[in-house]
C-alpha positions in Angstrom: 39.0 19.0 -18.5 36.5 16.9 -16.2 33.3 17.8 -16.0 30.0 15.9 -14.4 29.3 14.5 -17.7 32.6 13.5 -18.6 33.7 12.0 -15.4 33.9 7.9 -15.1 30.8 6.3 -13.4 33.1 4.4 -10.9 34.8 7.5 -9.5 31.0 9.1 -9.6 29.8 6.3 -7.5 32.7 7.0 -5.2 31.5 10.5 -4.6 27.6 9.3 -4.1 29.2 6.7 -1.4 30.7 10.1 0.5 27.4 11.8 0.6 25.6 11.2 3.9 21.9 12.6 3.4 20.3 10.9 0.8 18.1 13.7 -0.1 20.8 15.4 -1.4 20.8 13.1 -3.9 17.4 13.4 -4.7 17.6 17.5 -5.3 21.0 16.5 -7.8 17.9 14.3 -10.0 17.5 16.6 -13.2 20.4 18.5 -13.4 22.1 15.9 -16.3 20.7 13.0 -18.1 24.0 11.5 -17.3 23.3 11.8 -13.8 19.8 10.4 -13.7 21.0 7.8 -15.0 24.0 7.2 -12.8 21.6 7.4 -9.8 18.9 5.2 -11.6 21.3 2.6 -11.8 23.7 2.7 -8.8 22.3 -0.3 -6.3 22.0 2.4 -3.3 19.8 4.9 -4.6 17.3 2.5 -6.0 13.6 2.9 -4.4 12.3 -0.4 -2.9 8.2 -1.0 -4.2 7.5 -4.5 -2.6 7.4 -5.0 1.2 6.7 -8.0 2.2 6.4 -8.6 5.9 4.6 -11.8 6.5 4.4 -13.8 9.3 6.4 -11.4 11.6 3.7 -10.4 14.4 4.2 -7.0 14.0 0.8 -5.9 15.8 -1.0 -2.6 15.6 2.1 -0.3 16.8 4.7 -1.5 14.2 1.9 -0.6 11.6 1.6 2.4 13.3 4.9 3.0 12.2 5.1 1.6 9.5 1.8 3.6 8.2 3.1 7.3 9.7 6.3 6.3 7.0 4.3 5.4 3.8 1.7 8.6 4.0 4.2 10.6 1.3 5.8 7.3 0.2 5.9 7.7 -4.0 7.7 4.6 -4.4 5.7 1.4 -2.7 3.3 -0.3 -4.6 2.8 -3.3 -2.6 3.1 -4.1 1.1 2.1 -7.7 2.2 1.2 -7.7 5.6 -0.8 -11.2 6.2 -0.7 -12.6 9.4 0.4 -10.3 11.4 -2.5 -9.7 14.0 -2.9 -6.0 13.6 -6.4 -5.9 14.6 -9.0 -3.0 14.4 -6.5 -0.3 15.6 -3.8 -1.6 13.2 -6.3 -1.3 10.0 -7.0 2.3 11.8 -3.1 3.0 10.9 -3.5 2.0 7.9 -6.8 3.4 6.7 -4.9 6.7 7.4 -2.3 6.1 5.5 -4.2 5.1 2.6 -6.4 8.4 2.5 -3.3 9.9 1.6 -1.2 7.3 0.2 -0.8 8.1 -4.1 1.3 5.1 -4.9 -0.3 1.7 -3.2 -1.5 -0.3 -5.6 -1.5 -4.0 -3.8 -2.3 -4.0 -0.4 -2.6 -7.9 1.6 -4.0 -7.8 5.0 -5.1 -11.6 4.9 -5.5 -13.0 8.6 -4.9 -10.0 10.7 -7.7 -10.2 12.7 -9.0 -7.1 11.5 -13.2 -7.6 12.0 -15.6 -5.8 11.2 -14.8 -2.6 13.1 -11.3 -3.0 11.6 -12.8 -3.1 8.0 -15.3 0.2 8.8 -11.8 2.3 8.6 -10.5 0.6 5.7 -14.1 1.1 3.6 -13.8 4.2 4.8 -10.3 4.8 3.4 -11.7 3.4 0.2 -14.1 6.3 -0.4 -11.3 8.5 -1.0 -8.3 6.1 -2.4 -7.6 6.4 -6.0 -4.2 4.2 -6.5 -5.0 0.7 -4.5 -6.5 -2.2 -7.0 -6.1 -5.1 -5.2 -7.0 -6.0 -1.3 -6.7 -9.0 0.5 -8.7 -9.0 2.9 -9.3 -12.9 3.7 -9.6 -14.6 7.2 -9.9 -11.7 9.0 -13.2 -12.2 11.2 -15.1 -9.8 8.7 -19.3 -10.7 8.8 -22.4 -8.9 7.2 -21.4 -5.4 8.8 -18.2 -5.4 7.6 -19.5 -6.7 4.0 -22.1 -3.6 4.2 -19.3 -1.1 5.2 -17.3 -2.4 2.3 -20.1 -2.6 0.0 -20.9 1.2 0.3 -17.0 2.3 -0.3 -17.2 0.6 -3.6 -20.3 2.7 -4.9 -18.0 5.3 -4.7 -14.5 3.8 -4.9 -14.0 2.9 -8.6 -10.0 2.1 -8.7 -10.1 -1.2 -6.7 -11.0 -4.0 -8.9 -9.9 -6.9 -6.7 -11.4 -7.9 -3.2 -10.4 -10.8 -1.9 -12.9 -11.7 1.4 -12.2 -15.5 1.6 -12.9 -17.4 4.8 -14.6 -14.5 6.6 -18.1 -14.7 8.2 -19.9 -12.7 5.5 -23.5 -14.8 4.7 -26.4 -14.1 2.3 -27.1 -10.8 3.2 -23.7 -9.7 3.4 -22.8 -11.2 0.0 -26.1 -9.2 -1.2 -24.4 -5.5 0.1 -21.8 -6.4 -2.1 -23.6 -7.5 -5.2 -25.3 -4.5 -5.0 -22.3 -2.0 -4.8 -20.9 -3.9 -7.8 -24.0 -3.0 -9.5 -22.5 0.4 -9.4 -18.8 -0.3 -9.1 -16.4 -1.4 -11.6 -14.4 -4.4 -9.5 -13.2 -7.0 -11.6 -13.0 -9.9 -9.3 -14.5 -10.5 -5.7 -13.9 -14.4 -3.7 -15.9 -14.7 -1.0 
C-alpha cells in the first residue's frame, strides 16, 4: 500500500509540479517529516534570501514595489540595491518596509542619491528595526543633517552594528552626532 511517506520522491515531485498555488504548498509544511523534507529540497519551493539588483535604474516606483512585497517577506536577508537612483521618495518606500520588515539583515543603498531628507526616513526606520546589521549607505549626497538624523536612531537602535557613510558630505560636526550616538550604541564598525 502507498502512502505519503512511502511514495518515491520523483513521482512526489511530479505531484508538487501539478499544484498551481504555491501556498498550498506551504499549508502541506508539517504534516510529515518526509514531506518537509521533500519540499526543503525540491529546486522550486526553495525561498530566495539574496537580491541583488545593482545597476538596473530602477527609481523610486520599482522600490515602491519592490518594498509593498518585502513588508511580510520571512525569507530575504539581503537586497543590494546600489546605484539605482531611488532618491528621497525611494528610501520613503523603503523606510516603510523596514518598520515592519523581521527578516533584513543586509541592506545596500550605496549611490542612490538618497540625501539627507532621504536618510531622515531611513533613521527613522531604524528607531524601530530589530533584524538589519549592516547598511550601506555610501555616496549618497548625505551631510551633517543626515549624520544627526542617523546619529539619533542609533541611541536607540541597538541591532545595526555596521554603517557604511563613505563618500558623503558629512564634516566635523556631523562625524561628532555620530561619535556621540555610538557613545550609547553598540555599532561595531562605522567608515566615514
Amino acid at each position: 500500500m502507498l502512502t505519503l511517506s512511502t511514495l518515491p520522491v520523483e513521482l512526489t515531485y511530479r505531484i508538487l509540479d501539478q499544484l498551481n498555488d504555491f501556498s498550498l504548498v506551504c499549508s502541506m509544511q508539517n504534516v510529515c517529516g518526509r514531506l518537509n523534507l521533500i519540499l526543503y529540497t525540491y529546486q522550486r519551493y526553495q525561498a530566495i534570501n539574496t537580491i541583488d539588483l545593482q545597476c538596473n535604474a530602477i527609481g523610486f516606483e520599482g522600490i515602491k514595489y519592490l518594498s509593498d512585497a518585502l513588508r511580510t517577506n520571512t525569507t530575504l536577508i539581503t537586497l543590494d540595491l546600489q546605484c539605482n537612483e531611488i532618491g528621497t521618495e525611494g528610501a520613503k518606500y523603503l523606510s516603510e518596509m523596514l518598520m515592519t520588515n523581521q527578516s533584513l539583515i543586509t541592506l545596500d543603498l550605496h549611490e542612490n542619491q538618497i540625501r539627507d531628507d532621504g536618510v531622515k526616513y531611513i533613521a527613522d526606520a531604524l528607531r524601530t528595526n530589530t533584524t538589519l546589521t549592516k547598511l550601506h549607505l555610501g555616496k549618497n549626497h548625505i551631510g551633517d543633517q543626515g549624520a544627526e538624523h542617523l546619529g539619533d536612531a542609533l541611541q536607540i537602535n541597538t541591532t545595526l552594528k555596521t554603517l557604511d557613510l563613505r563618500s558623503n558630505r558629512i564634516t566635523d560636526r556631523g562625524a561628532q552626532y555620530l561619535t556621540n550616538a555610538l557613545l550609547e550604541n553598540t555599532v561595531t564598525s562605522v567608515d566615514l
